[in-house]
C-alpha positions in Angstrom: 71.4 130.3 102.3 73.3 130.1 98.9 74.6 133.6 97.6 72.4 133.3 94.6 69.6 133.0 96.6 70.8 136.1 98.9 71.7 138.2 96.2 67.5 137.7 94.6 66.4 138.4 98.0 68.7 141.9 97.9 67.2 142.2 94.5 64.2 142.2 95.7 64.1 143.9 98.5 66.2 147.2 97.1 62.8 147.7 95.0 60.9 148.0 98.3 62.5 149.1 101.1 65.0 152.1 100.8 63.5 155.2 101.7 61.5 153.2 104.6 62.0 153.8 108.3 63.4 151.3 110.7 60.4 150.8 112.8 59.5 148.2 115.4 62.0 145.4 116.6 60.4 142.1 117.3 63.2 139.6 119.1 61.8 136.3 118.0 64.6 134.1 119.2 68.5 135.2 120.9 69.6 135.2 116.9 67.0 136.2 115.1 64.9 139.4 114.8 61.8 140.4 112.4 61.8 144.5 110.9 59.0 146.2 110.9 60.3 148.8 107.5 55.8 149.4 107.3 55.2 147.4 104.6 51.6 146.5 105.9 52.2 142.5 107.4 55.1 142.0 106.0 58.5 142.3 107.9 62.5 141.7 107.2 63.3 138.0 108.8 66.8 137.8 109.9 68.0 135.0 111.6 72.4 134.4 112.5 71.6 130.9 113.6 75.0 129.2 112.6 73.4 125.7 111.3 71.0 127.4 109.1 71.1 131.7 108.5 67.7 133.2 107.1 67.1 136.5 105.3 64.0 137.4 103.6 60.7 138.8 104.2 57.6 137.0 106.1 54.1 137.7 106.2 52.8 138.0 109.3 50.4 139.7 112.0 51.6 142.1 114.4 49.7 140.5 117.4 51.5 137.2 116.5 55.3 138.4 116.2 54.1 140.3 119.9 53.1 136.9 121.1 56.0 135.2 119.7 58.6 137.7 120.6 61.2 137.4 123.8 62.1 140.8 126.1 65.0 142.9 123.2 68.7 141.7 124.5 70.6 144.0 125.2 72.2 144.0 121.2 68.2 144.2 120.0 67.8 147.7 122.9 71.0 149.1 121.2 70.4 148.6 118.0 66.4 150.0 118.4 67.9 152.7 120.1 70.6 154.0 117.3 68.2 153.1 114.0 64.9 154.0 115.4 63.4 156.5 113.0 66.4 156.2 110.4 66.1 155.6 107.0 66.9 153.1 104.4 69.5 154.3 102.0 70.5 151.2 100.5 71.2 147.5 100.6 73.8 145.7 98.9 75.3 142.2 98.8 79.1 141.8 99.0 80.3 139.9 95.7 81.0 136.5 96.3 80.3 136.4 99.9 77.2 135.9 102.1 77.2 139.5 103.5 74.7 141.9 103.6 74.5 145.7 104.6 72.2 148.0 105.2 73.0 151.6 105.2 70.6 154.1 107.2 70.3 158.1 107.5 69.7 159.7 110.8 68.8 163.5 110.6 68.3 165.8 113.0 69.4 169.4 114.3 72.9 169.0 114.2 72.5 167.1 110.6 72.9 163.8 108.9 75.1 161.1 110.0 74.5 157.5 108.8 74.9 154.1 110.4 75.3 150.5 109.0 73.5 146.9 109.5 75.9 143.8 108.9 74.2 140.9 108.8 76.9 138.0 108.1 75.0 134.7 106.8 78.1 132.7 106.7 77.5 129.6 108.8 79.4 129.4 112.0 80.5 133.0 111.9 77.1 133.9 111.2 76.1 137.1 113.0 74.8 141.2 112.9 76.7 144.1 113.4 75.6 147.8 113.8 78.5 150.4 112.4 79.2 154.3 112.7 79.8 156.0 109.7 83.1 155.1 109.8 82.6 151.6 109.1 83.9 150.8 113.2 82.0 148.5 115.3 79.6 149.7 117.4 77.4 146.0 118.8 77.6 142.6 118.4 75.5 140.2 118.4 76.5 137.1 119.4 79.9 138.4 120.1 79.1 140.8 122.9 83.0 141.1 124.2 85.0 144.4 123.6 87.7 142.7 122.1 86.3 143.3 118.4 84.6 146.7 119.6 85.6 150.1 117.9 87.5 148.2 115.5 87.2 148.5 111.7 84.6 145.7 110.6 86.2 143.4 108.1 84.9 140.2 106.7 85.4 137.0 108.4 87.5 134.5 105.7 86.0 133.2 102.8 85.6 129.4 103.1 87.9 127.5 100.6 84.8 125.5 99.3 81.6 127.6 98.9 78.5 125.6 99.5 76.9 123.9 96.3 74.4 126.4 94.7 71.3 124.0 94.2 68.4 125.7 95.9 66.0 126.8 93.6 63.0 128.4 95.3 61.4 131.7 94.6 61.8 134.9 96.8 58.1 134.5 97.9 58.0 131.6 98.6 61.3 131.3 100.7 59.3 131.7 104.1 57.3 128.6 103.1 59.9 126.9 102.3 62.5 127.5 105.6 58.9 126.6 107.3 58.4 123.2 106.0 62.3 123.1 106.7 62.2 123.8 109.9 59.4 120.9 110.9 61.5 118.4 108.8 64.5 119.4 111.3 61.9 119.5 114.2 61.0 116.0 113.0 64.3 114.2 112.5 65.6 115.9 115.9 62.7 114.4 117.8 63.2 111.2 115.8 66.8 110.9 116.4 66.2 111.4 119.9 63.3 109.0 120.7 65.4 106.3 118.5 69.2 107.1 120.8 67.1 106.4 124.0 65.3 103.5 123.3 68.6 101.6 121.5 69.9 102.9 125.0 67.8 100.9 127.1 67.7 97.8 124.7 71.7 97.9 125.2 71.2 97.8 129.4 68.8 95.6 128.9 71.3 93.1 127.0 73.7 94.3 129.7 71.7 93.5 132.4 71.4 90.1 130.7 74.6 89.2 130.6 75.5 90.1 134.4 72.9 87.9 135.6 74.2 84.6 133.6 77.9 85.8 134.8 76.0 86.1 138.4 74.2 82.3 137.9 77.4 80.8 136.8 79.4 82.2 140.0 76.7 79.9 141.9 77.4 77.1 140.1 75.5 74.3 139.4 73.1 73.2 142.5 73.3 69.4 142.0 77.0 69.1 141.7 77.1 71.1 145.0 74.2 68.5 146.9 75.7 65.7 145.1 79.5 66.8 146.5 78.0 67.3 150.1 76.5 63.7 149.8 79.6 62.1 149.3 81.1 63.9 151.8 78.9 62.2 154.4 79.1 58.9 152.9 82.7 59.1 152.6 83.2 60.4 156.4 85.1 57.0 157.8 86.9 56.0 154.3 88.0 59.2 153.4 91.9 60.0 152.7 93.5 62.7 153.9 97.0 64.5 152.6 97.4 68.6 153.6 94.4 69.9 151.5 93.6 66.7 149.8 91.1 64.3 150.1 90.6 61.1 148.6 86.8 59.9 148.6 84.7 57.7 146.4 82.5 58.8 143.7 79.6 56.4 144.2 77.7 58.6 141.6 79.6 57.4 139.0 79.6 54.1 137.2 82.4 52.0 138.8 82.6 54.2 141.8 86.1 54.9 140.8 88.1 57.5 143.5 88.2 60.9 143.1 90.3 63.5 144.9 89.2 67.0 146.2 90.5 69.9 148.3 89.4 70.7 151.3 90.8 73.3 153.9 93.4 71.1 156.2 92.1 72.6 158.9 88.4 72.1 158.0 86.4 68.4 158.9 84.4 66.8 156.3 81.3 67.2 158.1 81.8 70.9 157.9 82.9 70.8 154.3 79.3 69.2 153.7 77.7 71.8 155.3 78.8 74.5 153.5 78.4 72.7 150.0 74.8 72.4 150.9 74.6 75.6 151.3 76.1 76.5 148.6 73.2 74.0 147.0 70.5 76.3 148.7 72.2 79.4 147.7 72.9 78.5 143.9 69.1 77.0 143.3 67.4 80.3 144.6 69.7 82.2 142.8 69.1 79.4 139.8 65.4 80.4 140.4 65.0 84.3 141.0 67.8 84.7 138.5 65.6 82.2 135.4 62.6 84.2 136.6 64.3 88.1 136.0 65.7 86.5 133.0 62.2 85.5 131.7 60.9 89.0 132.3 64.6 90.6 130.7 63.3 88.9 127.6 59.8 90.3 127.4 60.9 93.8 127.9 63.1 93.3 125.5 61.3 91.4 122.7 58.7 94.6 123.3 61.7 97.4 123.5 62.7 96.2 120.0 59.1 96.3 118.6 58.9 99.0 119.3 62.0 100.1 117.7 60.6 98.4 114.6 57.8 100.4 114.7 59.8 103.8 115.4 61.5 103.0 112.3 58.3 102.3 110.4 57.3 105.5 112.0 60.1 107.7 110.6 60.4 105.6 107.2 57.2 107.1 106.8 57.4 110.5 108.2 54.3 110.2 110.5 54.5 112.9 112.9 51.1 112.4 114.0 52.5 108.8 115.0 55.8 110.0 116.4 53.9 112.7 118.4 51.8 109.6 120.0 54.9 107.4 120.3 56.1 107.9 123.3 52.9 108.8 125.5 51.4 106.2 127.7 48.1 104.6 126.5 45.5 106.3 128.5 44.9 104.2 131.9 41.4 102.9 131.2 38.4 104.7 133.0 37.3 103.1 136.4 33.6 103.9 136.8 32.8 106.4 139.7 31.6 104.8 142.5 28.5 105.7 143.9 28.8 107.6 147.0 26.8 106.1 149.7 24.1 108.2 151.3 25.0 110.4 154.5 24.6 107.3 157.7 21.6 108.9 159.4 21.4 108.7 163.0 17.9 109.4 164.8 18.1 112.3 167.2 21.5 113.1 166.4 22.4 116.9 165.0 25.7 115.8 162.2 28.7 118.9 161.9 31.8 118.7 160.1 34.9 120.6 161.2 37.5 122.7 159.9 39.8 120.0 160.0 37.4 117.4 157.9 36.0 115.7 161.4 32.2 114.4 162.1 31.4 115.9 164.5 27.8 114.3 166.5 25.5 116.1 168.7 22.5 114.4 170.5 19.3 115.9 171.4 17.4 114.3 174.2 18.9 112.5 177.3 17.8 108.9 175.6 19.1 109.9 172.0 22.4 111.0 174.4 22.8 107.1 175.5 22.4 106.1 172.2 24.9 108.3 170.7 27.1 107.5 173.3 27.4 103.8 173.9 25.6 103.1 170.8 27.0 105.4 168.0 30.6 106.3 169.3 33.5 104.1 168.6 36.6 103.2 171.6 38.2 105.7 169.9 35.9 108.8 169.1 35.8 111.7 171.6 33.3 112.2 173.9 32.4 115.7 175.4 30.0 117.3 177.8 29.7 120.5 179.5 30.8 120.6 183.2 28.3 120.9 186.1 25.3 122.0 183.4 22.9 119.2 181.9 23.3 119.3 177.8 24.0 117.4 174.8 26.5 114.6 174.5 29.3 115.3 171.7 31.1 112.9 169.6 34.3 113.8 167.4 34.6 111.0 165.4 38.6 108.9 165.3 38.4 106.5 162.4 41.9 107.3 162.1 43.1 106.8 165.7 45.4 110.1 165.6 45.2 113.6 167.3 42.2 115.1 167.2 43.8 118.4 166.1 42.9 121.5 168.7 40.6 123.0 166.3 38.5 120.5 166.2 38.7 120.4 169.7 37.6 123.4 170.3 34.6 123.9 168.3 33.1 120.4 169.4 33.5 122.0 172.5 32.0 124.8 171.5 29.0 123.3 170.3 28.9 120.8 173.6 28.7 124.6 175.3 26.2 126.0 173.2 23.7 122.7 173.5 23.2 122.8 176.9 21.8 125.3 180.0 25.2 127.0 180.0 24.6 128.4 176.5 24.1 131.7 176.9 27.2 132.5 179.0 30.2 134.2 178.2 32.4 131.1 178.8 31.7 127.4 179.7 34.0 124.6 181.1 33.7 121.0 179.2 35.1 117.8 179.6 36.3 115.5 177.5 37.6 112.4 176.7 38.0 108.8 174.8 34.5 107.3 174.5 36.1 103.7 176.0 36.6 106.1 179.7 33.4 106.5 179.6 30.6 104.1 181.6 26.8 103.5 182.6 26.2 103.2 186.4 23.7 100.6 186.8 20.2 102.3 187.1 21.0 105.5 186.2 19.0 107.9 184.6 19.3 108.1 180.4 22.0 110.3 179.5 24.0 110.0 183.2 28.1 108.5 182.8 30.8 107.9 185.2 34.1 109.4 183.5 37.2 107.3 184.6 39.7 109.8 183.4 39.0 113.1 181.2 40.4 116.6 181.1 38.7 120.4 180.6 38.8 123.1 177.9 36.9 126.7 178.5 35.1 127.9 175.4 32.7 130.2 174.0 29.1 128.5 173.6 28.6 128.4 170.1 27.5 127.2 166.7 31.0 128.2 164.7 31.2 125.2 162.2 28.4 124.2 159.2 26.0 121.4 160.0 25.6 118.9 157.4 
């Protein structure tokens, strides 16, 4: 703020505010605070941020500045604690400087004593102050060291230039104004922002570019590696040899004229062919993978720098609707539900489901047993059956092929228990294993199996899971 402008605002507010008490403190941000002086929704704004300082009054509801407000720092608890209940005397402007002070009474039984608010809109050196009566520093804002404490409070240096005086805005309207300000700011922050990271990623894109034509010409050119490995081979028995040299003939060439290459002395020729065809196989996949990434480089980019068109349309236009939608994804398009397909229903066949998410199958009769059992079950699925007392078969279904965890387990068991004659007993042994351990004599009764392997668990008979 200009000193014009903060000199109206002082204006202003010495024709409403001495003789009202400091009330409520609301922190609204670490620098800035709104005073409540009971002027029915209106309270003091103050604000020490360095890039922009703010002093005037705001309308607002109490309920809001409550939601808005942060827990009082400890400069907001001191200075509620020493002007709580004082008094306005007065406020002044310094001349020619963007200071501002607020001078309080505090009586009580011992008598009057009076205490001081600095609030300092001067840019970077920008803060609040709260004084004795001797003008001595008492808190500090945003300086909350002790090496100012105590101390006479002067001043911090004027600035050789003062800041143009152009604003023009009335007192009343200042609120609005910082407001629409503040979402201008907001705006070309966000902007700024969004615009540094996408010219960031079109920049490694171009980097990324230019590594993989630095990493295709390292492979060189595929053909002139075949075509050297081909006259390698054709040049075995004619070949010259001096040290590193080799003389062979370029029968690629128009006049098959001689050419001379180097070779490793200790290296044949038929080896020497070898690895320049692999160098051919090497330098046409890289040829091919490396054309490919380069293809797709070039449509993330062509799109990166629409898009950056489009940004700049964006804030050329000061869209913020736009901006806001900028940089969220499209919404993925909806996949219809699919219908769920019905429950599989299985005749004479009780259905639970366990703790743990498992099907759990119960027959009823000895022939719906069979059918359950080498009808119904998969390899995998465990079986059950109480020991040495006829009852119901019980399958935990595997689709998985893991564990069966030992809940499950055990309340299968318990409902192989409480299925059969040894239901009303206190405990029951049952077996259990893989259905594929399980098999039919030949003959045998429905519901009879020969177990080739299976182990025991001792449970209480019961129902202790829901049945679907």
């Amino acid at each position: 703020m200009q000193q014009a402008l903060i000199q109206r605002v002082v204006e202003e507010l010495r024709t409403t505010l001495p003789g009202r008490f400091f009330g409520k403190v609301f922190q609204l941000t670490p620098l800035s605070f709104a005073f409540d002086f009971g002027l029915r929704g209106e309270f003091l704004y103050v604000s020490v941020e360095p890039s922009s300082p703010r002093f005037y009054l705001i309308r607002r509801r109490t309920r809001d500045l409550e939601k808005q407000s942060m827990p009082l720092t400890a400069f907001g608890q001191f200075m509620r604690s020493r002007l709580g209940s004082a008094y306005l005397v007065d406020i002044t402007k310094d001349p020619l400087d963007r200071i501002v002070r607020l001078t309080f009474r505090i009586d009580d039984e011992s008598g009057s004593i009076f205490r001081r608010l600095i609030i300092q809109l001067t840019g970077r050196t920008a803060d609040v102050f709260v004084l004795d009566e001797l003008n001595r520093i008492m808190a500090i804002l945003r300086e909350p060291g002790q090496t100012r404490m105590h101390q006479i409070y002067h001043p911090p240096p004027r600035p050789l230039k003062e800041p143009r005086e152009e604003l023009n805005v009335d007192v009343a309207q200042l609120d609005a104004y910082f407001a629409s300000l503040d979402v201008a700011r907001a705006f070309d922050s966000r902007a700024k922002g969004i615009r540094s990271r996408l010219t960031k990623t079109i920049r490694q894109q171009r980097t990324l570019q230019a590594h993989l034509h630095e990493d295709l010409a390292r492979h060189g050119d595929p053909e002139a590696h075949k075509r050297m490995g081909d006259l390698l081979l054709a040049n075995i028995r004619t070949a010259v040899r001096d040290g590193n040299k080799v003389s062979i003939t370029d029968y690629y060439a128009e006049g098959a004229p001689a050419i001379q290459i180097e070779v490793d002395e200790n290296r044949t020729l038929q080896d020497e062919a070898a690895g320049r065809f692999r160098q051919y196989t090497k330098a046409k996949r890289a040829a091919e993978e490396i054309s490919e990434r380069l293809k797709q480089i070039d449509r993330e980019t062509a799109t990166l720098e629409h898009r950056l068109q489009q940004l700049d349309e964006i804030i050329q236009s000061r869209d913020e609707a736009a901006l806001n939608g900028f940089e969220k994804p499209a919404p993925a398009p909806k996949v219809p539900a699919k219908k769920t397909s019905k429950p599989e229903k299985i005749a004479g066949v009780r259905r639970y489901l366990s703790t743990d998410g498992y099907e759990i199958l119960v027959g009823r009769a000895a022939r719906d047993n069979d059918n359950l059992t080498f009808r119904v079950a998969q390899p995998n699925d465990l079986w059950m059956h109480t020991g040495d007392y006829p009852g119901s078969h019980v399958v935990v279904r595997n689709p998985t092929r893991k564990e069966i965890p030992q809940r499950t387990l055990i309340e299968a068991a318990q409902l192989a228990g409480r299925f059969s004659q040894a239901s009303e007993d206190a405990k029951v042994v049952v077996h259990y294993t893989e259905r594929k351990f399980l098999s039919k004599p030949k003959g045998a009764a429905p519901g009879l199996v020969r177990l080739s392997r299976f182990r025991s668990i001792t449970v209480e008979p019961k129902e202790s899971v829901p049945r679907l």
